[in-house]
Biopython code that builds the backbone (N, CA, C, O; Angstrom):
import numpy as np
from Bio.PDB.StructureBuilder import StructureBuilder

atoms = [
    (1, "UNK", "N", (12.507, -1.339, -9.674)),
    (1, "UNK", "CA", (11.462, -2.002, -10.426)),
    (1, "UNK", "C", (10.406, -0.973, -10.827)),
    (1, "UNK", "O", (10.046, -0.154, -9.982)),
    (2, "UNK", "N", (9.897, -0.957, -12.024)),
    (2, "UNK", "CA", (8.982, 0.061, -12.575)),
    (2, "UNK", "C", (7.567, -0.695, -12.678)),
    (2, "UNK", "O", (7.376, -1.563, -13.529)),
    (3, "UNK", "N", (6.755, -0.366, -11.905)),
    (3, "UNK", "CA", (5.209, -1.064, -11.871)),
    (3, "UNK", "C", (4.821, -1.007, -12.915)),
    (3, "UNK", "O", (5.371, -0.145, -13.599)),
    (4, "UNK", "N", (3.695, -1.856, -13.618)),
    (4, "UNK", "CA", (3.108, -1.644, -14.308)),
    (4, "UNK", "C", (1.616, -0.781, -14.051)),
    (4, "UNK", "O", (0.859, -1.188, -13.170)),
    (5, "UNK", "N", (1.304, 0.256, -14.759)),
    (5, "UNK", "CA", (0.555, 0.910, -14.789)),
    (5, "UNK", "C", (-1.262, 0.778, -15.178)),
    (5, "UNK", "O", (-1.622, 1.394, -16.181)),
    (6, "UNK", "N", (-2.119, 0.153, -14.551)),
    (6, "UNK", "CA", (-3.309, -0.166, -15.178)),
    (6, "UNK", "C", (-4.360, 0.993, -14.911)),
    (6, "UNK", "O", (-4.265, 1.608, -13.849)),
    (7, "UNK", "N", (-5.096, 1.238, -15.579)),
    (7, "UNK", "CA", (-6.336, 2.101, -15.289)),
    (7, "UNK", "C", (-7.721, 1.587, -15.365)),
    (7, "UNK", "O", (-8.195, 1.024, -16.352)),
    (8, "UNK", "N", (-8.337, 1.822, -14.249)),
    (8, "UNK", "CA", (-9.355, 1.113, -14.043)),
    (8, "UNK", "C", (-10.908, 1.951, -13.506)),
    (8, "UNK", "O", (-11.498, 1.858, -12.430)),
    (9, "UNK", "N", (-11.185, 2.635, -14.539)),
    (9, "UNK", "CA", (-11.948, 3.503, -13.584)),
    (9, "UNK", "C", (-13.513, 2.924, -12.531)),
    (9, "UNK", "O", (-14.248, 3.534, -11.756)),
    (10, "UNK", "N", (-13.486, 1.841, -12.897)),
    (10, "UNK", "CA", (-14.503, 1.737, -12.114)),
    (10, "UNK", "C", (-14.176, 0.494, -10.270)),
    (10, "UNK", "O", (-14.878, -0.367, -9.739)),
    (11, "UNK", "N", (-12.944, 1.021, -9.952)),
    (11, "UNK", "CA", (-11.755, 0.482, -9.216)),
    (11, "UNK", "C", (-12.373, 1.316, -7.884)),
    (11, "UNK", "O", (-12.341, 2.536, -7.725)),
    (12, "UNK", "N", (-13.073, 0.082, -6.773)),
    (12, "UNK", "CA", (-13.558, 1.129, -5.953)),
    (12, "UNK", "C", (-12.671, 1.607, -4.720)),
    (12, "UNK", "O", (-13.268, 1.737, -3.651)),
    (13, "UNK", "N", (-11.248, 1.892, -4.759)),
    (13, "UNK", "CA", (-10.356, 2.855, -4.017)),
    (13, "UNK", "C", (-9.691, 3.562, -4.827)),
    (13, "UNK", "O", (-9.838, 3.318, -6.024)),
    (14, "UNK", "N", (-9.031, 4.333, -4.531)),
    (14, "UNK", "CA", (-8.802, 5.731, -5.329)),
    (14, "UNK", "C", (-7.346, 4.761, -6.006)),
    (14, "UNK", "O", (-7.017, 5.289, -7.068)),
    (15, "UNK", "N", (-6.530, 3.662, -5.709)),
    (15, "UNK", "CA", (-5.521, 3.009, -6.339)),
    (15, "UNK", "C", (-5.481, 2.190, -5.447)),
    (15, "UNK", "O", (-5.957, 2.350, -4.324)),
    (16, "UNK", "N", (-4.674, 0.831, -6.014)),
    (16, "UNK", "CA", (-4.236, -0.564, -5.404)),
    (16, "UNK", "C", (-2.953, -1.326, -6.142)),
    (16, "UNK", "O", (-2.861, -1.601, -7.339)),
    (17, "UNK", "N", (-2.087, -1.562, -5.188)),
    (17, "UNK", "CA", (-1.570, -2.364, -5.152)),
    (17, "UNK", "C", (-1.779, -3.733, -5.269)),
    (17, "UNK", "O", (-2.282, -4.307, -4.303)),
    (18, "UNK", "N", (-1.425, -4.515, -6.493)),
    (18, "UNK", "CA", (-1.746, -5.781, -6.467)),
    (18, "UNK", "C", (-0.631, -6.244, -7.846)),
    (18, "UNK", "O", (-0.601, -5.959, -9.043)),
    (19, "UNK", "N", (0.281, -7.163, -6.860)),
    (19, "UNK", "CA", (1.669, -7.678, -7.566)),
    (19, "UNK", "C", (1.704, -8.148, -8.642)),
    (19, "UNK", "O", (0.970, -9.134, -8.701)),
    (20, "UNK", "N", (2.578, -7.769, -10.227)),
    (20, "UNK", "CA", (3.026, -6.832, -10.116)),
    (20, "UNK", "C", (2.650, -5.380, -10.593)),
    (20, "UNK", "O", (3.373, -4.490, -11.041)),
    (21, "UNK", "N", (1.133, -5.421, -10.329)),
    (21, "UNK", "CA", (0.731, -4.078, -10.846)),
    (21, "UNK", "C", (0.801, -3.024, -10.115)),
    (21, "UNK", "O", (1.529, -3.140, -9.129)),
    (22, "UNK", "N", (-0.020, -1.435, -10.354)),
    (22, "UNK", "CA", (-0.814, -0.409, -9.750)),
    (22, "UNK", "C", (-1.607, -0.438, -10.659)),
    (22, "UNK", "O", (-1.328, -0.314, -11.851)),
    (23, "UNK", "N", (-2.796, -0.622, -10.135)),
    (23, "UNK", "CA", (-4.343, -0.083, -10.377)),
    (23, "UNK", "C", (-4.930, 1.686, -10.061)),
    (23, "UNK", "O", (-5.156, 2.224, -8.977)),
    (24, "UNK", "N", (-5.035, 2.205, -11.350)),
    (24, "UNK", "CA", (-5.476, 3.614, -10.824)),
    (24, "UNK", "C", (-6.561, 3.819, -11.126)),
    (24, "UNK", "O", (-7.087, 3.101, -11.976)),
    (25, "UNK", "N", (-7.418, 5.109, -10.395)),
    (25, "UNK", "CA", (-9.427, 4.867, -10.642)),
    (25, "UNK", "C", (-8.909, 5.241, -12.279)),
    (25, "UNK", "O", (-9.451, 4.558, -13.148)),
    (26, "UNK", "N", (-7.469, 6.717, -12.935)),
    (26, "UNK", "CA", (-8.088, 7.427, -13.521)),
    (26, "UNK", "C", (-7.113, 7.597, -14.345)),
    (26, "UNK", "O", (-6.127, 7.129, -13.775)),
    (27, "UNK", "N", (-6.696, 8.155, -15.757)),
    (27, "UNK", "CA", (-5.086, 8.166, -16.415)),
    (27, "UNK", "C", (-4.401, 9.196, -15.706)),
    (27, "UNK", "O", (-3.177, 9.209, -15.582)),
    (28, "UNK", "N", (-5.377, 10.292, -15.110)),
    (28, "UNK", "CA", (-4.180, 11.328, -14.572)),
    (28, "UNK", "C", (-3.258, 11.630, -13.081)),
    (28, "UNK", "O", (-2.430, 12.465, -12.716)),
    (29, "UNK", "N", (-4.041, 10.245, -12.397)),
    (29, "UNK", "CA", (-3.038, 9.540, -11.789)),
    (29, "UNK", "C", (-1.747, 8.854, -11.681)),
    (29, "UNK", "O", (-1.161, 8.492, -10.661)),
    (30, "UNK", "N", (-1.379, 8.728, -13.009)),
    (30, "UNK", "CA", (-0.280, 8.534, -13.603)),
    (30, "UNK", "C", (0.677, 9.527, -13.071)),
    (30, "UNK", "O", (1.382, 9.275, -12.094)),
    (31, "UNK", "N", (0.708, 10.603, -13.676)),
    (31, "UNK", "CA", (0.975, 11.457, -12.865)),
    (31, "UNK", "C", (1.822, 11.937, -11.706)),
    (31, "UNK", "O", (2.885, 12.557, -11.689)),
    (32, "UNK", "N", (0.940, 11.410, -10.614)),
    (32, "UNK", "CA", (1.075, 11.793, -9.203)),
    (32, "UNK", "C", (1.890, 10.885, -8.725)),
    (32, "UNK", "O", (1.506, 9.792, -8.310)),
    (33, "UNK", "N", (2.927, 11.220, -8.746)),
    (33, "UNK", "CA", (4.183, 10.664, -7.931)),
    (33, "UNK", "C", (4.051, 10.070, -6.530)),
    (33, "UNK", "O", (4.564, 9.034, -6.106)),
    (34, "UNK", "N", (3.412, 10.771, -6.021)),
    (34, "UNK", "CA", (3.119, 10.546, -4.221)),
    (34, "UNK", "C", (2.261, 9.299, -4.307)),
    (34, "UNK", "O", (2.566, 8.379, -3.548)),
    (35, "UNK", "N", (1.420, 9.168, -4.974)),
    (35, "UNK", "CA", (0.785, 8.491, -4.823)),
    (35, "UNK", "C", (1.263, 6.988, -5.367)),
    (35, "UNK", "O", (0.927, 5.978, -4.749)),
    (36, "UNK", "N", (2.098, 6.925, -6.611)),
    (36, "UNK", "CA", (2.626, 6.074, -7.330)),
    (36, "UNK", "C", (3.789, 5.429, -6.076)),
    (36, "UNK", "O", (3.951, 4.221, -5.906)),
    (37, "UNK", "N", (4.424, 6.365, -5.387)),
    (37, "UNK", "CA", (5.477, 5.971, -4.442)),
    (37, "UNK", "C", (4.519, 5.171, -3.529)),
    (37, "UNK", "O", (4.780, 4.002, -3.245)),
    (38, "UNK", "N", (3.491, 5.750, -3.102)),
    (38, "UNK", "CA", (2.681, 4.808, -2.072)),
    (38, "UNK", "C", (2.694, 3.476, -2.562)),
    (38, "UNK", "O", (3.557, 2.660, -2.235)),
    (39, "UNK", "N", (1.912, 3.277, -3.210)),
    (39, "UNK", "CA", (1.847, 1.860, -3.944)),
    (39, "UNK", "C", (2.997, 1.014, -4.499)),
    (39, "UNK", "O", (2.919, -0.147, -4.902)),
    (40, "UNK", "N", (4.400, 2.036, -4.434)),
    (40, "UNK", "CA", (5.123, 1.232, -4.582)),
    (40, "UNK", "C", (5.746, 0.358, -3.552)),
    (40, "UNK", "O", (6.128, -0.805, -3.683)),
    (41, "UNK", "N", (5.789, 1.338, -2.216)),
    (41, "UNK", "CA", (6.005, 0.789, -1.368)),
    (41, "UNK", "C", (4.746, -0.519, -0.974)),
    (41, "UNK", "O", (5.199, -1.607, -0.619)),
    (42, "UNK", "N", (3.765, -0.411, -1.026)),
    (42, "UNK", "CA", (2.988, -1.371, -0.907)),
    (42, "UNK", "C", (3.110, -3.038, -1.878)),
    (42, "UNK", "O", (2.560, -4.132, -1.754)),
    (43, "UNK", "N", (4.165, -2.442, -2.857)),
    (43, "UNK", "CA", (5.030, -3.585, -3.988)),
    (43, "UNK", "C", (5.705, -4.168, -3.192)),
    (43, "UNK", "O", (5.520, -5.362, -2.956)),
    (44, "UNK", "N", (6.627, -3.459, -2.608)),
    (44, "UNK", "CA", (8.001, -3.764, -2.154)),
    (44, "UNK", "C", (7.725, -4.432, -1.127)),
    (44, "UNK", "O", (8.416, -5.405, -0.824)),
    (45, "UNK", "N", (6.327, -3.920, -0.156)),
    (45, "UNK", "CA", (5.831, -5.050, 1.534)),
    (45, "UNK", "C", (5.440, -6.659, 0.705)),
    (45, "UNK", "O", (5.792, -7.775, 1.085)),
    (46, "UNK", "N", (4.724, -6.354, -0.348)),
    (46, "UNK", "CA", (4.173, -7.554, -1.140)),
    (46, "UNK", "C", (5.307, -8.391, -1.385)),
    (46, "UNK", "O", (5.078, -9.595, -1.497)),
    (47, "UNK", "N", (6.480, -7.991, -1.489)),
    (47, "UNK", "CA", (7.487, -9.230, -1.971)),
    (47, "UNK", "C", (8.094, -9.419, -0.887)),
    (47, "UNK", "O", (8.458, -10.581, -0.707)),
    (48, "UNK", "N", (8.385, -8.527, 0.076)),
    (48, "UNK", "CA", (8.601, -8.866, 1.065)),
    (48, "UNK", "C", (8.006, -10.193, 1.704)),
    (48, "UNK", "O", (8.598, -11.206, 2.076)),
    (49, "UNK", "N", (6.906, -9.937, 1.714)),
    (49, "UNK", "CA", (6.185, -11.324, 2.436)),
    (49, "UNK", "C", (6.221, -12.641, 1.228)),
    (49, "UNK", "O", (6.011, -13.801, 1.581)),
    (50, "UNK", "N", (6.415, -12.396, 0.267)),
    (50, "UNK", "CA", (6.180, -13.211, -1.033)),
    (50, "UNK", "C", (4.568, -13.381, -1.455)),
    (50, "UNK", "O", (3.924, -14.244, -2.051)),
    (51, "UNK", "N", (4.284, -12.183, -0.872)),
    (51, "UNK", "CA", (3.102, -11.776, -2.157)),
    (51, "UNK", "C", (1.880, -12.580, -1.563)),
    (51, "UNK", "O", (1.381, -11.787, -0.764)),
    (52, "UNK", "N", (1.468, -13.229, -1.550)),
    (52, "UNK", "CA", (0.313, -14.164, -0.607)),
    (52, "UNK", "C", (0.359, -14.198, 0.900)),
    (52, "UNK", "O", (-0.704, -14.376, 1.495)),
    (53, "UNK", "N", (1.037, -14.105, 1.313)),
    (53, "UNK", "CA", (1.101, -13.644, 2.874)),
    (53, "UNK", "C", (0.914, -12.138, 3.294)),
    (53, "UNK", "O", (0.382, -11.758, 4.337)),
    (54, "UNK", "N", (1.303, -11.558, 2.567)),
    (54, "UNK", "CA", (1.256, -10.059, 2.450)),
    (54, "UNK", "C", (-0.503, -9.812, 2.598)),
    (54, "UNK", "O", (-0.994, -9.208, 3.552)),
    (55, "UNK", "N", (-1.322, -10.410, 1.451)),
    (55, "UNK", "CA", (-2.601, -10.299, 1.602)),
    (55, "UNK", "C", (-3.889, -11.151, 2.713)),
    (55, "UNK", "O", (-5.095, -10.940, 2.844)),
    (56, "UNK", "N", (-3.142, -11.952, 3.237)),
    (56, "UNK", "CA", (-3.510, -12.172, 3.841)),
    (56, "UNK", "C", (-3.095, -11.418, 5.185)),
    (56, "UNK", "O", (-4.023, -10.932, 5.831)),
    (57, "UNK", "N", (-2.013, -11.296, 5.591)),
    (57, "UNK", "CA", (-1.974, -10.494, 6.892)),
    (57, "UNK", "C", (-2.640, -8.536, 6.689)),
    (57, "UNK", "O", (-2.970, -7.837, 7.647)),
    (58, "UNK", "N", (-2.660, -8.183, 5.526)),
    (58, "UNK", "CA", (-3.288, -7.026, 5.207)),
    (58, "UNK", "C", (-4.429, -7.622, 6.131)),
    (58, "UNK", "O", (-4.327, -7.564, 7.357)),
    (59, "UNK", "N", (-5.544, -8.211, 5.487)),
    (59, "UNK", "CA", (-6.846, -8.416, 5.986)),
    (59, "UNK", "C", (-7.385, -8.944, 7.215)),
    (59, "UNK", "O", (-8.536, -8.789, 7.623)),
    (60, "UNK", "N", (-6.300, -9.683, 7.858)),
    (60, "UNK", "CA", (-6.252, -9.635, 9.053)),
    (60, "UNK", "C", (-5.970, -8.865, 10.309)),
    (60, "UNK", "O", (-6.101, -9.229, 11.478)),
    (61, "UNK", "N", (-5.432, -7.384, 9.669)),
    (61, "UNK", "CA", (-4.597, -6.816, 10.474)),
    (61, "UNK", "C", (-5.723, -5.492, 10.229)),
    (61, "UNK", "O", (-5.661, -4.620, 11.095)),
    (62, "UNK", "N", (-6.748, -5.284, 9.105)),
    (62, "UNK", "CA", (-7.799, -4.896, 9.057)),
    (62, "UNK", "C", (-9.167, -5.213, 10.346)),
    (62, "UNK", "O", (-9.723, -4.492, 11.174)),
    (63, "UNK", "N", (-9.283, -6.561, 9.983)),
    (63, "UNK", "CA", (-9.992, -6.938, 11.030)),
    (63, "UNK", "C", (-10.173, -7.481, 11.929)),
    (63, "UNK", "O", (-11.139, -8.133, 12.324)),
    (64, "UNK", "N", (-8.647, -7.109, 12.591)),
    (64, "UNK", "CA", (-7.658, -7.068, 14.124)),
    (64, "UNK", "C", (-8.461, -5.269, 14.922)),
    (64, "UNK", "O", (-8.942, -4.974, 16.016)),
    (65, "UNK", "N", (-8.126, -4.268, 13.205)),
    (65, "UNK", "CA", (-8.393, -3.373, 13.505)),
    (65, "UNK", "C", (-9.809, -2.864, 13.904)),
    (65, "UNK", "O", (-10.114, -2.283, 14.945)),
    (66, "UNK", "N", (-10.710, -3.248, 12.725)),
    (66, "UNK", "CA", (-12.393, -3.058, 12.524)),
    (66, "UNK", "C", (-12.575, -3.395, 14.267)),
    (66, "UNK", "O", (-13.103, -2.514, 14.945)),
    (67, "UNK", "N", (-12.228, -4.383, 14.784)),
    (67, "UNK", "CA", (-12.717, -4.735, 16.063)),
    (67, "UNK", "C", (-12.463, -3.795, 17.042)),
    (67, "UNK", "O", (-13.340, -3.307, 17.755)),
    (68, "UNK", "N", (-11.051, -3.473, 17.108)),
    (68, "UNK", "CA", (-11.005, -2.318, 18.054)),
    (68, "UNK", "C", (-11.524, -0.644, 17.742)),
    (68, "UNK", "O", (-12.032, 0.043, 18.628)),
    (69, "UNK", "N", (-11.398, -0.376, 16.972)),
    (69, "UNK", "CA", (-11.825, 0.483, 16.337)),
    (69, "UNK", "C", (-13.224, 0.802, 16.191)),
    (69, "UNK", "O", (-13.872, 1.722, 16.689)),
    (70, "UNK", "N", (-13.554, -0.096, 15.442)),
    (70, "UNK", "CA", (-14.942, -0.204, 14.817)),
    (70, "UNK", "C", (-15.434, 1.058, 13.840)),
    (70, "UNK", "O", (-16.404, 1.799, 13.992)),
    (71, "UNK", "N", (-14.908, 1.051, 13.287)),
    (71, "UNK", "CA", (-14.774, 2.656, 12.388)),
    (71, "UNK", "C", (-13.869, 1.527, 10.853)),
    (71, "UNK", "O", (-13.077, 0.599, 11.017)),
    (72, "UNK", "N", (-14.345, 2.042, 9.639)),
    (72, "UNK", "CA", (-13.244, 1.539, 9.011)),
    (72, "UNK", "C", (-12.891, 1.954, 8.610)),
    (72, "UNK", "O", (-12.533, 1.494, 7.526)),
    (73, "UNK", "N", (-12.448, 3.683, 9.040)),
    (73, "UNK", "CA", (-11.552, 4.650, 8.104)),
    (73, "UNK", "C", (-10.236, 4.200, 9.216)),
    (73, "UNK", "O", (-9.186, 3.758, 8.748)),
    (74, "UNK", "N", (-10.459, 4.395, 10.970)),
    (74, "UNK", "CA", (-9.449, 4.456, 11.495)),
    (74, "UNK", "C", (-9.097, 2.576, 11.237)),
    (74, "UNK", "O", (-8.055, 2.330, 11.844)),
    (75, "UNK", "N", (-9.492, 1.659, 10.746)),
    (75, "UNK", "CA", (-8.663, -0.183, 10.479)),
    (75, "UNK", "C", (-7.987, 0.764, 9.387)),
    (75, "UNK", "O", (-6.762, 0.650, 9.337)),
    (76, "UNK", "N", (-8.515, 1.606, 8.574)),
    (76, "UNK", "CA", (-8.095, 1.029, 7.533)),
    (76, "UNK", "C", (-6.511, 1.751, 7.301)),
    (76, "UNK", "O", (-5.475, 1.424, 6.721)),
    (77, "UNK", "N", (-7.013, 2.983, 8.155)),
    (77, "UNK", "CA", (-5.750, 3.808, 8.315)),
    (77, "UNK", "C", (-4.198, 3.396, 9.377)),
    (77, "UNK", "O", (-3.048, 3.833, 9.407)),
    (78, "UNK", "N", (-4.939, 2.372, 10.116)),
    (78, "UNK", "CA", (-4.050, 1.749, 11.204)),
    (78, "UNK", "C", (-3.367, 0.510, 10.963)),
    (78, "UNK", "O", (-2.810, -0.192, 11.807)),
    (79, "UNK", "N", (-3.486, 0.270, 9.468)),
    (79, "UNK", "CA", (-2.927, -1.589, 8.939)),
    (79, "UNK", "C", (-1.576, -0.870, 9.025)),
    (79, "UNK", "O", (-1.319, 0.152, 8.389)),
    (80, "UNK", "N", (-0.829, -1.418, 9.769)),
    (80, "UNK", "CA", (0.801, -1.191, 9.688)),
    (80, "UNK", "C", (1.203, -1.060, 8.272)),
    (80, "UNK", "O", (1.579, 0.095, 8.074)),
    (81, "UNK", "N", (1.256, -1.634, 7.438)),
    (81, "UNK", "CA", (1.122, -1.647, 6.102)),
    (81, "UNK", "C", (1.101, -0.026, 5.293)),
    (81, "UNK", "O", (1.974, 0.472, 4.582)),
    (82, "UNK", "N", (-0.049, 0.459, 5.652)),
    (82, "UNK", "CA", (-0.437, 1.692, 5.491)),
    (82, "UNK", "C", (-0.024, 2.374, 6.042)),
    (82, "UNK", "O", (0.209, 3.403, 5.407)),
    (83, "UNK", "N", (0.406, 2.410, 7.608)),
    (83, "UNK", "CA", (0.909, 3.233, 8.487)),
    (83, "UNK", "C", (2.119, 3.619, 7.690)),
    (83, "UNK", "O", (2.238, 4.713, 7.140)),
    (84, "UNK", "N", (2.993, 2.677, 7.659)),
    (84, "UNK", "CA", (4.089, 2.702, 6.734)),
    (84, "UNK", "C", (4.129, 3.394, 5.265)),
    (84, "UNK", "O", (5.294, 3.777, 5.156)),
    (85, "UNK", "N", (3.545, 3.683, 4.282)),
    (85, "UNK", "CA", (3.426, 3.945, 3.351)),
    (85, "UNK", "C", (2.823, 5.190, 3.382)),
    (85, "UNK", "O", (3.379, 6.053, 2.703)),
    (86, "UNK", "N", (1.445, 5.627, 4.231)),
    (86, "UNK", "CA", (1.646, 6.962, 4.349)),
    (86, "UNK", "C", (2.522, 7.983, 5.171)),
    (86, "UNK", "O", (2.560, 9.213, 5.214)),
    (87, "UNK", "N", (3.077, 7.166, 5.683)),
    (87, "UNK", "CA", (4.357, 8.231, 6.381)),
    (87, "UNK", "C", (5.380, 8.402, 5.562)),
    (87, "UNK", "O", (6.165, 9.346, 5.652)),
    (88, "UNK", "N", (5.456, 7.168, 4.400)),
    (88, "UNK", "CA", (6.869, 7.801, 3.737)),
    (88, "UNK", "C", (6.422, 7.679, 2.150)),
    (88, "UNK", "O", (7.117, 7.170, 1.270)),
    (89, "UNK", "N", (5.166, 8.234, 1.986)),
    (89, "UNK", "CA", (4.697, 8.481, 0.135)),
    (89, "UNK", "C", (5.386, 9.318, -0.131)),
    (89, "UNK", "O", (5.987, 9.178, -1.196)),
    (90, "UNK", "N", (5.659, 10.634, 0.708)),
    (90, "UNK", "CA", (6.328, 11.476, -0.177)),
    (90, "UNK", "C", (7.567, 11.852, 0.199)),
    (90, "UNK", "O", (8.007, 12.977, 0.436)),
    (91, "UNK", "N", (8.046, 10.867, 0.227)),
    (91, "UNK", "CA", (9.759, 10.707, -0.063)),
    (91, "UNK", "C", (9.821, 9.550, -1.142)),
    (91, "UNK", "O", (9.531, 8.354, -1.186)),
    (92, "UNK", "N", (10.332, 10.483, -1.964)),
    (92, "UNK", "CA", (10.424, 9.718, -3.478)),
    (92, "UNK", "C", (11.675, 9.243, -2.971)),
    (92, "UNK", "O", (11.827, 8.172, -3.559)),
    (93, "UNK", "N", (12.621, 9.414, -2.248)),
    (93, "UNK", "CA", (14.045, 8.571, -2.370)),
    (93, "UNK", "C", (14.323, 7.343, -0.983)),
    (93, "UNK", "O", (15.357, 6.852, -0.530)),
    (94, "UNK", "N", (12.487, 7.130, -0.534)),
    (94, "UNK", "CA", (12.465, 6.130, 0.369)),
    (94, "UNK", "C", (12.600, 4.680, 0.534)),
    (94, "UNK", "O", (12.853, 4.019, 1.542)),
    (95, "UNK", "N", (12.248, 4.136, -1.353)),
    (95, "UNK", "CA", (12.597, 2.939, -1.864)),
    (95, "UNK", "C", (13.812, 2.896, -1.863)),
    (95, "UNK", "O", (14.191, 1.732, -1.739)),
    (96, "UNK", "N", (14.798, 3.765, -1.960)),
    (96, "UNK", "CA", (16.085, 2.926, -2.193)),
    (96, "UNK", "C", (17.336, 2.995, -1.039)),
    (96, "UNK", "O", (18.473, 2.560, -0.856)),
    (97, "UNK", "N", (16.351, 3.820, -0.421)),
    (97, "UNK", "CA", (16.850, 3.687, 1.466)),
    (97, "UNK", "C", (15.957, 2.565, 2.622)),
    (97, "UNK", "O", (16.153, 2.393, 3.825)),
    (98, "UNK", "N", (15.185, 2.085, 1.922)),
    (98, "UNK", "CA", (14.059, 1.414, 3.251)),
    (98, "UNK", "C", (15.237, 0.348, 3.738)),
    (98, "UNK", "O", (16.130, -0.105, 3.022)),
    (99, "UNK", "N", (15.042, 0.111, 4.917)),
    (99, "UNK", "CA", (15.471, -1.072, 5.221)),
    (99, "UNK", "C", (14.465, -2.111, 5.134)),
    (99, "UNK", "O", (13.281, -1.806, 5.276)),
    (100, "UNK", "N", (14.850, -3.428, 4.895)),
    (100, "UNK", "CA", (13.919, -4.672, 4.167)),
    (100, "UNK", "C", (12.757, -4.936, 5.667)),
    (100, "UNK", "O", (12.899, -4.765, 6.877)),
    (101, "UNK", "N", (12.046, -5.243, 5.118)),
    (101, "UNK", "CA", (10.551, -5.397, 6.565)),
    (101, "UNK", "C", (10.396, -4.164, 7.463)),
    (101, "UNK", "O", (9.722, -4.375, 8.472)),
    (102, "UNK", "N", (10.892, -2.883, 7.308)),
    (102, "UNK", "CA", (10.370, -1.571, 7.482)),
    (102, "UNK", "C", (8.873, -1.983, 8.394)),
    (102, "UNK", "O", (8.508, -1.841, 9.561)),
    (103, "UNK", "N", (8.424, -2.421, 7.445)),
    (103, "UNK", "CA", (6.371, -1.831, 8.320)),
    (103, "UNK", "C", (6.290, -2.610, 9.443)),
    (103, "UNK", "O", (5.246, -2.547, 10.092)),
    (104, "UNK", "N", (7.450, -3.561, 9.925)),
    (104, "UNK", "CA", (7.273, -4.434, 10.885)),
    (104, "UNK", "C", (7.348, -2.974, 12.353)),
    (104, "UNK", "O", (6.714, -3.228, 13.377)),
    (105, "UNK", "N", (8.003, -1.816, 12.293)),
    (105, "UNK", "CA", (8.066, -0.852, 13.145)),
    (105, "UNK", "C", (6.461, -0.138, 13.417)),
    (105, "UNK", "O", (6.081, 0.362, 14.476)),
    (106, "UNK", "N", (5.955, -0.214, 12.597)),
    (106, "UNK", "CA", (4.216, 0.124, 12.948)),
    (106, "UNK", "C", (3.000, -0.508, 13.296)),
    (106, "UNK", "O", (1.806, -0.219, 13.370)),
    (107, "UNK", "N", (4.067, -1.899, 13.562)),
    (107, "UNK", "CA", (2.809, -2.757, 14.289)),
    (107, "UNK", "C", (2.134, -2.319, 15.397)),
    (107, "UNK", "O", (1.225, -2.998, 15.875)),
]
sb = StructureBuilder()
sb.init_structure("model")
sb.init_model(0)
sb.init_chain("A")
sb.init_seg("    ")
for serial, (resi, resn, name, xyz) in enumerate(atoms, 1):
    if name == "N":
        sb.init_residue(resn, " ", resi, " ")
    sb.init_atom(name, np.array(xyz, "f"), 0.0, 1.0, " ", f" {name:<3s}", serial, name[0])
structure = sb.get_structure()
């Protein structure tokens, strides 16, 4: 599946996932592969859950984290979700090897 590409510069994280787009701050993000793979994988958790569950357990699993933590670089870095996606952004040939519910291993 090929995302659709939006640019948004006044988008306050550096890109987002939100089904079936990517949101980027900038056009030359386009670009950057690593980063495009991130978010894709963050596609692929989204349908996984069917897309509304996905966002909701994101934000819960945020501020599962915020609590223990209390920092919101380390919630934000610790959403299984993310865990998942930055460990495998830069393997461009990780979409078509993942096994289906993958991020369930970084809970």
């Amino acid at each position: 599946m090929k995302p659709w590409l939006i640019v948004f510069n006044k988008l306050p994280a550096n890109a987002m996932a939100l089904f079936p787009f990517i949101i980027l701050k900038n056009e030359e993000q386009k670009k950057d592969r690593i980063l495009i793979n991130h978010e894709q994988i963050h596609l692929r958790q989204q349908l996984e859950l069917l897309i509304l569950p996905f966002y909701i357990f994101y934000l819960l699993n945020y501020f599962i984290n915020l609590l223990r933590y209390r920092n919101h670089y380390q919630a934000y870095f610790n959403i299984s979700f993310e865990r998942e996606a930055y460990r495998f952004e830069a393997d461009l040939n990780y979409l078509s090897e993942r096994k289906w519910l993958n991020w369930v291993r970084f809970l």
